[in-house]
C-alpha atoms as a printed R data frame, in Angstrom:
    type eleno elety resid chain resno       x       y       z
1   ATOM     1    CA   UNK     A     1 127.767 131.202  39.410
2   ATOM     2    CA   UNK     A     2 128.015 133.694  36.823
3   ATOM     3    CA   UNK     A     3 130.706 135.609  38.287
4   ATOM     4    CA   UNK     A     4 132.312 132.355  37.892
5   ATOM     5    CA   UNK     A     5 132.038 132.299  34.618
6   ATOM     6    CA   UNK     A     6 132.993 135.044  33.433
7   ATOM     7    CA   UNK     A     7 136.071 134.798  35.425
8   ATOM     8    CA   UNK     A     8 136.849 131.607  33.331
9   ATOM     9    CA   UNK     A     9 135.986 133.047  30.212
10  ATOM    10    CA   UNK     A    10 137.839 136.344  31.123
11  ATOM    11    CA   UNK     A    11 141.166 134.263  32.276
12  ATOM    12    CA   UNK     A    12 140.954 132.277  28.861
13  ATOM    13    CA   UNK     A    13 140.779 135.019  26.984
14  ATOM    14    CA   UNK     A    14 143.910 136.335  28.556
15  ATOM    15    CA   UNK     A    15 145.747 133.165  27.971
16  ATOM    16    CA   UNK     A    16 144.480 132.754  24.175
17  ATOM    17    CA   UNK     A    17 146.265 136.378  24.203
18  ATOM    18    CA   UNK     A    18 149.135 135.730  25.567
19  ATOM    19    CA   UNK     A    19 149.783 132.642  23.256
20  ATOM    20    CA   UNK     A    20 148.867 134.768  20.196
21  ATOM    21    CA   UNK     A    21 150.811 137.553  21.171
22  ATOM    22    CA   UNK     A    22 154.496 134.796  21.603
23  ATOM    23    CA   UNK     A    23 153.541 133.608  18.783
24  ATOM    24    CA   UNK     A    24 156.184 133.849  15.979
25  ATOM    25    CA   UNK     A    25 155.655 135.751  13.251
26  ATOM    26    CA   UNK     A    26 155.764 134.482   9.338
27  ATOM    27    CA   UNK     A    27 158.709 135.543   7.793
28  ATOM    28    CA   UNK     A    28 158.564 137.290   4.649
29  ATOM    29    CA   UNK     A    29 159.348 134.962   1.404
30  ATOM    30    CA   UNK     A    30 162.906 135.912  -0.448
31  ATOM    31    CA   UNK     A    31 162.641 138.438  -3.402
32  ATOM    32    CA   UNK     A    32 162.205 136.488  -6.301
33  ATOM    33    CA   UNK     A    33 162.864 137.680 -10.165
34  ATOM    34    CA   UNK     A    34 165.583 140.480 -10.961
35  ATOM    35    CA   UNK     A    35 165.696 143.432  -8.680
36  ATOM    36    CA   UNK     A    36 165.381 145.738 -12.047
37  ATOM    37    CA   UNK     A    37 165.358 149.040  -9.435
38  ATOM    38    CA   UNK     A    38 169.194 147.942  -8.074
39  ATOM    39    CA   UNK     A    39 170.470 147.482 -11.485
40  ATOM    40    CA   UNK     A    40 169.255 150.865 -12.384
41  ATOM    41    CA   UNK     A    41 170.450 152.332  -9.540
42  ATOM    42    CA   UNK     A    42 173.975 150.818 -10.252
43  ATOM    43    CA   UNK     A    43 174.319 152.438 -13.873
44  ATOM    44    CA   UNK     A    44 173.186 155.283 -12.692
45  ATOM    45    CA   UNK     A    45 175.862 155.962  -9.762
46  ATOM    46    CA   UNK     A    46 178.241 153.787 -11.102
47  ATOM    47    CA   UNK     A    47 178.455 153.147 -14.580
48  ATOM    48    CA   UNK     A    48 177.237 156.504 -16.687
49  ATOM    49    CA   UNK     A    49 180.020 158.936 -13.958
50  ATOM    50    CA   UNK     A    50 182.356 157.020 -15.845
51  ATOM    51    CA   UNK     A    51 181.208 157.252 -19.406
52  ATOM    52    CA   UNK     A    52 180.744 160.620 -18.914
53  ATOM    53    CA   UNK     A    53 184.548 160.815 -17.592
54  ATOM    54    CA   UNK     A    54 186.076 158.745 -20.794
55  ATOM    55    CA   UNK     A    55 183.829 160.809 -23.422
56  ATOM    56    CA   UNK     A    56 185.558 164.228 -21.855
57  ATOM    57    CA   UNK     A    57 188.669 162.883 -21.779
58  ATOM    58    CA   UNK     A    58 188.508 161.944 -25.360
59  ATOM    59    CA   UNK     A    59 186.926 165.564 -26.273
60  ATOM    60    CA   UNK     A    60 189.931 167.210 -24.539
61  ATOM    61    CA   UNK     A    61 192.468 165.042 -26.150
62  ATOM    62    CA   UNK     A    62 191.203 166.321 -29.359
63  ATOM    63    CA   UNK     A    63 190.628 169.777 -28.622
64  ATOM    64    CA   UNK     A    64 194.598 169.800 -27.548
65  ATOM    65    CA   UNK     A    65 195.507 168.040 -30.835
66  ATOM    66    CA   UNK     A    66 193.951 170.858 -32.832
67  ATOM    67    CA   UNK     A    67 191.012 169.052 -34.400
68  ATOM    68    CA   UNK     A    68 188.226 171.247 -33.305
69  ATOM    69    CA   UNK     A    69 185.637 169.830 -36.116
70  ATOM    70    CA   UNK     A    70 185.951 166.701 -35.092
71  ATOM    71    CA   UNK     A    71 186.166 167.652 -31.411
72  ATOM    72    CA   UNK     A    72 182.409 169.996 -31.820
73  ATOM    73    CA   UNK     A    73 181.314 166.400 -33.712
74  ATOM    74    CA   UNK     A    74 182.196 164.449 -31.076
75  ATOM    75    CA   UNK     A    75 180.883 166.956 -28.311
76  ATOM    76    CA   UNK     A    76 177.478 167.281 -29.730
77  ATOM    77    CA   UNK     A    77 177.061 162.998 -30.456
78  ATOM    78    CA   UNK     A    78 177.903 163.101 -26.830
79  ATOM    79    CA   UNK     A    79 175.576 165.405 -26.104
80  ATOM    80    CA   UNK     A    80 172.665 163.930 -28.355
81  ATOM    81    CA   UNK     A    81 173.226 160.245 -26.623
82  ATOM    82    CA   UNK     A    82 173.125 162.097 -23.061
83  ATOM    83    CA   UNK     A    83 170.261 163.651 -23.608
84  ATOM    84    CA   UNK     A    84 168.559 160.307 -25.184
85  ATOM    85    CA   UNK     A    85 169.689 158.604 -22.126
86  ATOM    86    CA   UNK     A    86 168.205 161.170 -19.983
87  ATOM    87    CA   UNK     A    87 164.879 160.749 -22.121
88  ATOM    88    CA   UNK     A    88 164.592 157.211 -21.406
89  ATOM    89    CA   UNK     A    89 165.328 157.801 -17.407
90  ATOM    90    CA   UNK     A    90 162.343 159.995 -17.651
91  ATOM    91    CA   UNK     A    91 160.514 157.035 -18.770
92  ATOM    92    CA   UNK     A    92 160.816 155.251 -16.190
93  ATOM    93    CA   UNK     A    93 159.744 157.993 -13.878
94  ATOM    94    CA   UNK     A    94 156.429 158.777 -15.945
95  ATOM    95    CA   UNK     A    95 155.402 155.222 -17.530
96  ATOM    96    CA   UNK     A    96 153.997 153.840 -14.724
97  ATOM    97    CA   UNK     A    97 151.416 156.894 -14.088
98  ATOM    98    CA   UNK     A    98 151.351 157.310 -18.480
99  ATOM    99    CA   UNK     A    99 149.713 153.268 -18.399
100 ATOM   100    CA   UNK     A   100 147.340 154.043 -15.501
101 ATOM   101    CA   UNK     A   101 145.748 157.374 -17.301
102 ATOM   102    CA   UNK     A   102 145.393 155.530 -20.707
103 ATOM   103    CA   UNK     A   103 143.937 152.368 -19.030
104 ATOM   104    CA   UNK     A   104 141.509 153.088 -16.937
């Protein structure tokens, strides 16, 4: 009688299994807001390769016209915005960790 039982409870236990294990799994909801990381991601490999291209063009289009004032002016705004841009890349990269140390 108790063999029985637990031969019962055994094979519903294996059932119960088997119907959790086919059982489908939730699908994750869509992404929802603006995907900030992608549109960083797409100035970065896109857009700055080709400010970067149109600012030496320009320098070198002055340096063969003879201004070379205007054409070290030029070079070091350039130069000054870069590394500003590169400065607030870097925030990015450190902000997250900056908040946690002067929250906690």
């Amino acid at each position: 009688m108790l063999t029985d039982l637990l031969t019962q409870a055994s094979d519903a236990l294996v059932s119960a299994w088997a119907l959790i294990a086919q059982a489908p799994t939730p699908e994750s909801p869509p992404p929802s807001g603006i995907n900030t990381d992608g549109i960083v991601n797409f100035f970065g490999m896109k857009i700055a390769p080709i400010l970067v291209a149109l600012i030496g063009v320009v320098i070198l289009g002055r340096a063969n016209r003879g201004q070379v004032s205007q054409t070290l002016t030029s070079a070091g705004i350039a130069g000054v915005g870069a590394l500003m841009i590169a400065g607030s890349t870097a925030w990015f990269a450190v902000g997250a960790g900056l908040l946690d140390v002067v929250f906690q």
